[in-house]
N, C-alpha and C positions, 0 to 999 in steps of 0.2 A: 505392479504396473510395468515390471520389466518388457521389455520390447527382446521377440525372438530374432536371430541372425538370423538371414538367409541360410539357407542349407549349403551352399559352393563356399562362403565367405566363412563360413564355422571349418570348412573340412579345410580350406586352404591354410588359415592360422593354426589348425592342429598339425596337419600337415608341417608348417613352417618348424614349429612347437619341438617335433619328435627328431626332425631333418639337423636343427639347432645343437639339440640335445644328443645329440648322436656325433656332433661332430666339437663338440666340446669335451664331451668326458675325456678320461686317459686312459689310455690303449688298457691298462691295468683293472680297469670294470667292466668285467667279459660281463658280466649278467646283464646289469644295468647298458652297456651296449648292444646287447642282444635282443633286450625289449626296445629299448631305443627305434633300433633296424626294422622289428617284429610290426610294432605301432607305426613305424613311416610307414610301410608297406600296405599294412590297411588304411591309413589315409590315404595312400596314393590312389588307393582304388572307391574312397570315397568321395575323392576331389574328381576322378572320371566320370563316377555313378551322377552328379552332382552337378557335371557339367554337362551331362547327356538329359539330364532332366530338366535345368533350366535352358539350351538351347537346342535340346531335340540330335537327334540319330544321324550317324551316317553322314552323308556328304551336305545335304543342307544344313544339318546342324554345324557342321564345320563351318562353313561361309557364313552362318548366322555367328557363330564365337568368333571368326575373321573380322567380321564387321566391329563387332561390340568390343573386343580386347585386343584389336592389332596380333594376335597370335592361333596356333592351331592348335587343337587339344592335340596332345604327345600321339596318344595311339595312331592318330590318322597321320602322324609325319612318317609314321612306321609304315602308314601302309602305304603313304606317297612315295617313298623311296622305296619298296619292293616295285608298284607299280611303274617307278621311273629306271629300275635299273630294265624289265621287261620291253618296254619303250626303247633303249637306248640299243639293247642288242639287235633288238625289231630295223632301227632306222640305222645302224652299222650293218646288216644285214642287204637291208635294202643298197645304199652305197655301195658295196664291196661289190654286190651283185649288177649296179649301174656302171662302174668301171671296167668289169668284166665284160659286161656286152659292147659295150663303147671300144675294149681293145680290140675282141673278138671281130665287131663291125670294119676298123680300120683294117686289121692285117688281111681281111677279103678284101676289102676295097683295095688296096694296094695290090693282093694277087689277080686283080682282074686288070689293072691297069698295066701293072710289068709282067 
């Protein structure tokens, strides 16, 4: 009559499990740190799978994990900081380009006046 864990809440404690154990051993258990690393790395990617399946793909899944956990799943913070560095050159661009026309407009206005 055991009751099964959710699928996100089993990969997160393994997850936790492996991340633990990998930062406890000494430096001196290459192997045993090696699986350590080996197993985080596939739970990281089971706590992702896990978290795309209980709150769905892509951008609304996002805003649905926003809602529900106060946080973003990792991948999409990756992609919001690629998306926001393209953004910021976009709107440095823009500026650079609005004080240029703004000088450009002055020094005519000035050579029509003097």
């Amino acid at each position: 009559m055991g009751r099964e864990m959710p699928a996100l809440v089993e990969a997160r404690e393994s997850l936790n499990y492996w991340e633990t154990r990998l930062q406890t051993l000494p430096k001196t258990a290459v192997r045993k740190r090696r699986e350590a690393r080996e197993m985080a790395a596939r739970c990281r990617e089971r706590v992702v799978e896990a978290e795309r399946a209980e709150y769905g793909a892509g951008f609304l899944g996002a805003v649905f994990m926003a809602m529900a956990e106060r946080r973003l799943p990792s991948h999409t913070t990756r992609q919001i900081v690629r998306v926001g560095k393209g953004a910021a050159i976009l709107a440095a661009t823009a500026v650079a380009s609005m004080v240029l026309l703004t000088i450009i407009a002055f020094v005519v206005l000035l050579a029509l006046i003097f």
